[in-house]
TIFIMAR-107887 format. One record per residue (C-alpha): x, y, z; residue in one letter. Coordinates in steps of 0.25 Angstrom, whole numbers, padded with zeros to 4 digits, always signed. Example, Ala and Ser with C-alpha at 12.3 -4.5 7.8 and 13.67 -1.06 7.14 Angstrom:
residues 2
+0049-0018+0031a;+0055-0004+0029s;
***
This chain:
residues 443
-0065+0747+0414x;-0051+0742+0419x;-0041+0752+0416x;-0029+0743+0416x;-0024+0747+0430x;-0026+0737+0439x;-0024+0724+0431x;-0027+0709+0438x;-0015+0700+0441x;-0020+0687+0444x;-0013+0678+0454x;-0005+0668+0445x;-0002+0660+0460x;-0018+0662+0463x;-0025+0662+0451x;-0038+0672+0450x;-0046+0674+0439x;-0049+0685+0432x;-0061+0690+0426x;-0060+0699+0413x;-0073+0705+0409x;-0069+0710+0394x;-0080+0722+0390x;-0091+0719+0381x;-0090+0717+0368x;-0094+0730+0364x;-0104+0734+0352x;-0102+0747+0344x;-0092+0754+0354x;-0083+0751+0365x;-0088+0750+0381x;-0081+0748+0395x;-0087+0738+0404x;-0095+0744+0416x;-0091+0740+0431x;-0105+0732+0430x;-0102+0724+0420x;-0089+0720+0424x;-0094+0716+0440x;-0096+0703+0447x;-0105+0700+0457x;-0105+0686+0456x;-0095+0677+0448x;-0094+0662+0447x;-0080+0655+0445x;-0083+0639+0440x;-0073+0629+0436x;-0075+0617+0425x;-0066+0609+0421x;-0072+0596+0417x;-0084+0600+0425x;-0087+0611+0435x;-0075+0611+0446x;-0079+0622+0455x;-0088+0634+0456x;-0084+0649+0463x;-0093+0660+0466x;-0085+0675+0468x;-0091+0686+0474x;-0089+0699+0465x;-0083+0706+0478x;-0072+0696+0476x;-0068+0699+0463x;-0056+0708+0461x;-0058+0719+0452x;-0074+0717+0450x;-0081+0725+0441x;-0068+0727+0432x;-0064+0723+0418x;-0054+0712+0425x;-0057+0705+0438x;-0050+0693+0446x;-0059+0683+0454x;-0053+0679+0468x;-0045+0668+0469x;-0054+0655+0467x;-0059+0646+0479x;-0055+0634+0467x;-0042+0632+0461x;-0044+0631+0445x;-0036+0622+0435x;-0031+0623+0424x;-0040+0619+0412x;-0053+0623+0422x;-0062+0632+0416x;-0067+0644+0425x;-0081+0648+0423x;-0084+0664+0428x;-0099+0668+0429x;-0101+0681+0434x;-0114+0689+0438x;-0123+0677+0435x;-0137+0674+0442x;-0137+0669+0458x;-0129+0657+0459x;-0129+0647+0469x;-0117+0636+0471x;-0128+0625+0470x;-0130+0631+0456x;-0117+0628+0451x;-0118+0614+0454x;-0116+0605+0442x;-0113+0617+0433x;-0106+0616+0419x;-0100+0625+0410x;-0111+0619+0400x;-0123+0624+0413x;-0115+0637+0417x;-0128+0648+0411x;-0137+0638+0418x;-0132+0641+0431x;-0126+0653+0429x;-0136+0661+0425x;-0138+0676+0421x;-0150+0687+0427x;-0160+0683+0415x;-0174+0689+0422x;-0172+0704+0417x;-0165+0699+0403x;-0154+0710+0404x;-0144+0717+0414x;-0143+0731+0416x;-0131+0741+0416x;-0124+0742+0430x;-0127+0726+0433x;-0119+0715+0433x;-0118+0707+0422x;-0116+0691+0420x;-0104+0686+0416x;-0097+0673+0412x;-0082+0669+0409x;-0074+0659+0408x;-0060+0653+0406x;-0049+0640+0406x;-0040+0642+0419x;-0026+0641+0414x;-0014+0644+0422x;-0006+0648+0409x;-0017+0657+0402x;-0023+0664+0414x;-0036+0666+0423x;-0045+0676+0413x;-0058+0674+0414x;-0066+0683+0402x;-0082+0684+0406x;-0091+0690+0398x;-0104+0695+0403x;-0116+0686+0398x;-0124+0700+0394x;-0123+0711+0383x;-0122+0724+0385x;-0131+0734+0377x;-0129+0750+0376x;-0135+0761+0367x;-0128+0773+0364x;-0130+0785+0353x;-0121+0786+0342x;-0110+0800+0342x;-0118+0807+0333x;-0133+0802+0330x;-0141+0806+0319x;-0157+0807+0325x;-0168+0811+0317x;-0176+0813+0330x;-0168+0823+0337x;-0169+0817+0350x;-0160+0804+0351x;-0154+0808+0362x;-0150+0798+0377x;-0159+0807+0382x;-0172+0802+0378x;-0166+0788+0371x;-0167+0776+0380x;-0167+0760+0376x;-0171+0745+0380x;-0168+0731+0375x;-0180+0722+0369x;-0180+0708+0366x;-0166+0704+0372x;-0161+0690+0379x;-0171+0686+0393x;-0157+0678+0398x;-0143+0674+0395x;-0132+0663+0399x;-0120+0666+0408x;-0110+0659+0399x;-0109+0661+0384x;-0115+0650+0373x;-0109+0649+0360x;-0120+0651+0350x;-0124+0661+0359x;-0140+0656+0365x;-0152+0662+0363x;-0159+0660+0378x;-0174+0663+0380x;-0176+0660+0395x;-0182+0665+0403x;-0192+0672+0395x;-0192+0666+0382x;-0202+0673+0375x;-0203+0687+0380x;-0194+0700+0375x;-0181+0704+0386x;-0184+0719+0385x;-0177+0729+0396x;-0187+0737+0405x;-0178+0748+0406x;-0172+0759+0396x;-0157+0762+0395x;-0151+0772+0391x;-0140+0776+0379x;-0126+0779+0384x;-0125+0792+0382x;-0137+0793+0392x;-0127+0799+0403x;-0139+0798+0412x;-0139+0783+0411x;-0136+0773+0422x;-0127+0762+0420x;-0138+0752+0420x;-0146+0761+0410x;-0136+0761+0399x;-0134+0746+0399x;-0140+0731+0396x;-0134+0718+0398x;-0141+0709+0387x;-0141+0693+0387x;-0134+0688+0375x;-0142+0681+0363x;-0140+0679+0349x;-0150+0690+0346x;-0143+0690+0333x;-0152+0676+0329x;-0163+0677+0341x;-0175+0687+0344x;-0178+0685+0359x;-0188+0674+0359x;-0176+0665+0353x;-0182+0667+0339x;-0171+0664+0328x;-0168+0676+0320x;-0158+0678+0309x;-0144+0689+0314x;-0147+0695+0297x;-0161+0698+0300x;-0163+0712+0300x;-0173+0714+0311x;-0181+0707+0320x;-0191+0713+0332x;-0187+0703+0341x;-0171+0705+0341x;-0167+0710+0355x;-0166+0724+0351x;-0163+0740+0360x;-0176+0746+0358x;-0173+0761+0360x;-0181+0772+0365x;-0181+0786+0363x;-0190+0797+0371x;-0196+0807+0363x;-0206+0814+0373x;-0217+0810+0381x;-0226+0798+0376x;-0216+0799+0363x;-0204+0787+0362x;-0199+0781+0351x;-0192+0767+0349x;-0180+0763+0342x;-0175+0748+0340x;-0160+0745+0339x;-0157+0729+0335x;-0144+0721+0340x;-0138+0724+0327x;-0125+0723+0317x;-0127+0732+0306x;-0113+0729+0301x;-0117+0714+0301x;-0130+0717+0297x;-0133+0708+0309x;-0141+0707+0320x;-0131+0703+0334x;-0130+0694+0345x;-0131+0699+0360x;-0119+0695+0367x;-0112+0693+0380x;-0103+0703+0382x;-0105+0712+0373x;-0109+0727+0373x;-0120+0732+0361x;-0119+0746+0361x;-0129+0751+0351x;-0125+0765+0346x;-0136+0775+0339x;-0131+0781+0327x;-0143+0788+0320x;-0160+0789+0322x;-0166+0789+0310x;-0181+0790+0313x;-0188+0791+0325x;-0190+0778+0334x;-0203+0769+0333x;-0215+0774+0342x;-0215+0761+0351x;-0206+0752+0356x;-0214+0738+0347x;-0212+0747+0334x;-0196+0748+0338x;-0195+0732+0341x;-0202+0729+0327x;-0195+0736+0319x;-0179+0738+0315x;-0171+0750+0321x;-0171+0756+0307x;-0174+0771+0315x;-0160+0770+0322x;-0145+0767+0319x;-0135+0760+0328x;-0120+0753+0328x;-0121+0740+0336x;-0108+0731+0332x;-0098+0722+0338x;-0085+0724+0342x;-0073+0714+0346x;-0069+0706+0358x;-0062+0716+0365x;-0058+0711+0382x;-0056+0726+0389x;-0059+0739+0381x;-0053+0750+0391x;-0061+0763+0387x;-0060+0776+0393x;-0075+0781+0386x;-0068+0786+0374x;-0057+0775+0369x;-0055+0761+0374x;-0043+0752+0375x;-0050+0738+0368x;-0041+0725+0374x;-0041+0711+0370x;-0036+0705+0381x;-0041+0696+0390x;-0036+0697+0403x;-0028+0710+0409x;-0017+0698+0412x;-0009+0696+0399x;+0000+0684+0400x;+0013+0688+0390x;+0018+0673+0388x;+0034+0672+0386x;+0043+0662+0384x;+0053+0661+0393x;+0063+0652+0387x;+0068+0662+0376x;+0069+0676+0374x;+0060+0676+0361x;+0050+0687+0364x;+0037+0683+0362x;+0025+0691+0359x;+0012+0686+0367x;+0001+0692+0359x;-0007+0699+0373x;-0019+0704+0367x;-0027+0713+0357x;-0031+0728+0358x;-0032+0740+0351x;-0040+0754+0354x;-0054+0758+0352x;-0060+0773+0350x;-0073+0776+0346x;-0076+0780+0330x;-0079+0796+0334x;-0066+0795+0342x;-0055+0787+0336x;-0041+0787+0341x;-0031+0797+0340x;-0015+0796+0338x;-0012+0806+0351x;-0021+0797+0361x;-0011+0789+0370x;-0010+0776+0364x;+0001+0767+0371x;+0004+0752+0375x;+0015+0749+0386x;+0021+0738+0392x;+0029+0737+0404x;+0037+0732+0409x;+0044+0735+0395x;+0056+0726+0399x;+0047+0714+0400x;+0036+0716+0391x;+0034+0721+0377x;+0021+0725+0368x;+0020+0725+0353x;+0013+0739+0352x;+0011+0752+0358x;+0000+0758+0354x;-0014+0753+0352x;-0022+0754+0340x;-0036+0753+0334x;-0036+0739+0328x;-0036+0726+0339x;-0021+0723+0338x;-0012+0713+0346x;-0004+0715+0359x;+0009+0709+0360x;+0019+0707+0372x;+0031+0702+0373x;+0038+0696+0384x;+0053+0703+0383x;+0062+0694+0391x;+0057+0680+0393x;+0067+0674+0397x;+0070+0682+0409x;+0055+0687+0411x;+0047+0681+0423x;+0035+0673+0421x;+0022+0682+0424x;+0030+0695+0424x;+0020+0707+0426x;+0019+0718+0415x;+0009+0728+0409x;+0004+0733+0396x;-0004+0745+0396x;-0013+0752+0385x;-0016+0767+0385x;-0026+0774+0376x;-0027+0787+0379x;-0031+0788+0395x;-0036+0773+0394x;-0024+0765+0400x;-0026+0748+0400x;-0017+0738+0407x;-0014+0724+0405x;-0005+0714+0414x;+0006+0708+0407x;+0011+0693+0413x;+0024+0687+0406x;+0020+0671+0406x;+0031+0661+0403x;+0030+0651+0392x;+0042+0642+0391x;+0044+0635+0376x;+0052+0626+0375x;
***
């Protein structure tokens, strides 16, 4: 994850975009994103503006930064506009130009498609992305992508009560059943249920993964990368099912395994599911459902098909929904959670009085886990600098999400794009954003 030490600048005289891949939306507990989710091998750069203007393919070698939390693509072959919308596709399947020929925003997942032969992407690989943003000389050259998959991780809980004695990473292992063949590049709002190309088989994974605490574990063995579905209203053959239903076999679903001894495992079922809401959930882009085991009630099922048939009422788990946090800087223990969206904040000014005027940057706040909470003596500070040009409206922060303010000091004598830095510290976590003084003039 980016540390804040080596911020992007874009070239205001040369224009770059920049390419801001916020964590996923995390389930249960905080994550940093790993260097393979973050990569490009491939990105597409399209133009629309009343149709498609022009297209650009970049090699991931070109790409300042690559595999970081914030990137900058190398100055475009095109010159954009303003008003233009700038399409970025990232990680797709093989694209030829002859395939972007004719292409429409509406046509984009058609010709841009994602590697639906497996149904799934593992840890360690590079994951499809898309973005997209309005090029505007006044509110900057962001572009937010989101990977097109989510991300799913099992853990143990702290302190789990087993009546069997050996739950343990060492003999525990699980797989994912019933899950989405396919998905689409670009989001679509409902979100779709898609049954190609095998419209009436179960997606299941081949392999086993492994829990997190499994310190043996691989990369690629701790993760998978699911297409979104509304599996909250679908089973996998596109059957319509009710979110309040409390159990259907045909839900995608992480079947778990446990190893007893030779010719003796057992079977546990765990569902896609809000216990809060008393609701079963969506998979979605982006986002990182980490189920967390809290208790074993009962030994598992003797097969995998008594398991799938029946609810998880053997096992507990915690599976809910955070919020739309952009960076979440953690060290493993504690994390910095920002709502920014870029590491470029423009300060606007107005530069034909001296009334000082707050611009409201963005949101923040800290985030420790339940078994560790925050305590008074950790370093906790916000600076600005330089002081003499800038000002922020806290020092310290807290717990709750809660506004970021800065102030301009002198706009009447401060030059338009003055430079200056903000920095957070949260005990040995230190995270910096670029400040950028942008006149307004009011008349």
């Amino acid at each position: 994850m980016d540390d804040g030490q080596d911020i992007i600048i874009p070239d205001d005289t040369n224009p770059q975009i920049e390419l801001l891949l916020p964590n996923a939306k995390t389930v249960s507990v905080y994550s940093t994103a790993t260097e393979s989710e973050n990569t490009i091998d491939i990105l597409w750069a399209l133009a629309f503006n009343n149709g498609k203007k022009w297209v650009e393919k970049i090699e991931g070698a070109r790409i300042y930064r690559n595999g970081s939390a914030a990137q900058l693509l190398p100055k475009l072959l095109h010159v954009p506009e303003n008003g233009d919308t700038i399409v970025c596709i990232a990680n797709c399947d093989p694209v030829t130009s002859a395939d972007t020929i004719g292409v429409t925003q509406a046509t984009i997942s058609d010709r841009f498609r994602t590697r639906g032969v497996r149904g799934y992407y593992y840890g360690g690989e590079h994951l499809p992305m898309y973005g997209s943003f309005i090029w505007s000389d006044n509110s900057g050259y962001t572009c937010i992508m989101e990977r097109s998959v989510a991300k799913v991780q099992v853990q143990l809980g702290t302190s789990v009560s087993d009546v069997t004695g050996n739950f343990t990473t060492d003999n525990l292992s699980w797989m994912i059943y019933n899950g989405a063949y396919a998905g689409r590049i670009k989001p679509t709002s409902p979100m779709e249920y898609i049954s190609y190309p095998y419209s009436d088989l179960w997606m299941f994974t081949e392999e086993s993964y492994r829990l997190l605490q499994d310190g043996n574990a691989t990369q690629r063995e701790k993760s998978i990368y699911l297409f979104e579905y509304p599996t909250s209203i679908y089973d996998f053959k596109g059957r319509s099912i009710s979110s309040d239903v409390q159990f259907d076999s045909l839900r995608q679903c992480i079947l778990l395994k446990k190893f007893n001894a030779i010719n003796d495992t057992s079977y546990y079922r765990l569902d896609f599911y809000d216990f809060a809401k008393e609701k079963f959930i969506d998979t979605k882009r982006n986002h990182h459902y980490l189920f967390t085991i809290n208790k074993v009630r009962s030994e598992g099922y003797n097969n995998i098909w008594d398991a799938l048939k029946n609810p998880g009422s053997n096992i507990e788990y915690t599976i809910e929904i955070q919020d739309d946090a952009k960076r979440i800087i953690s060290n493993g223990q504690y994390a910095i959670v920002s709502y920014a969206n870029a590491d470029t904040i423009d300060v606007l000014y107005n530069a034909t009085s001296n009334l000082l005027m707050p611009d409201l940057a963005f949101d923040a706040r800290f985030l420790f886990p339940v078994s560790s909470p925050y305590y008074p003596g950790l370093r906790n500070e916000i600076t600005v600098s330089p002081s003499t040009q800038f000002s922020v409206n806290t020092s310290q922060l807290t717990g709750s999400r809660s506004p970021i303010e800065i102030t301009v000091l002198n706009p009447m004598t401060t030059p338009n794009l003055t430079l200056g830095y903000l920095d957070f510290y949260l005990g040995n976590i230190h995270y910096r954003v670029v400040l950028r003084a942008r006149r307004i003039v009011v008349f």
